[in-house]
N, C-alpha and C positions, 0 to 999 in steps of 0.2 A: 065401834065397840059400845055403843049406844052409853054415850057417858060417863064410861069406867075408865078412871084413873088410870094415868102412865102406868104407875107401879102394876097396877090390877092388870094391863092387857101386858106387860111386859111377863108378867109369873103367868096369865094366863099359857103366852106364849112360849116360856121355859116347858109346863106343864104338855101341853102339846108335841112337842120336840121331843118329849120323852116318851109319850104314850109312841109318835109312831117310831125313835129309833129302836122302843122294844119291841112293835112285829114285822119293823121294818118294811111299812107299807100306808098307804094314804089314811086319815083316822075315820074317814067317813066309809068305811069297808066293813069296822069292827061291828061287832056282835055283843051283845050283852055279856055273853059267855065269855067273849074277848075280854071286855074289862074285867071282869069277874077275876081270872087269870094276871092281868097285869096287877089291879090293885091286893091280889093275894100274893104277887109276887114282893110288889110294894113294900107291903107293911117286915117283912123281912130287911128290909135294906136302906130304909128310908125313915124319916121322922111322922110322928101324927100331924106336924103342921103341913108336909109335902103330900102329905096323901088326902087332906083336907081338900088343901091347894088343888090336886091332880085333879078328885073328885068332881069339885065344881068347876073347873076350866073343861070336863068332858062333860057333864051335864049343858055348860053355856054354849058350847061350840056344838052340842046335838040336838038341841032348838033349832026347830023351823024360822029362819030368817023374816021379819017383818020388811024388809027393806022391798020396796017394788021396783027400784032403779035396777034398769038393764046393765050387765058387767060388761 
């Protein structure tokens, strides 16, 4: 997680778990339009600190990966 604090990859990773139990499908599938939809559904049900949070754990996790190590 190039650096980023426990806490940071930990809410990253609440933040994830949320985007795909809401379309109930892997997050690298989504669509703009996708989030577009989750985070309007968001701001209905959730705080401005979680939707900040959601925001940028889907902006960091939709970065092209610098890492060159084979998985």
């Amino acid at each position: 997680m190039q650096g980023k604090r426990p806490s940071t990859i930990d809410a990253y990773a609440r933040a994830v778990r949320r985007i795909t139990e809401f379309f109930d499908c892997v997050p690298d599938t989504l669509t703009t339009a996708d989030l577009k939809q989750y985070f309007n559904s968001l701001i209905q049900t959730h705080s401005w600190s979680t939707i900040k949070l959601d925001h940028k754990a889907s902006a960091f996790c939709s970065r092209p990966s610098t890492d060159t190590t084979t998985r």
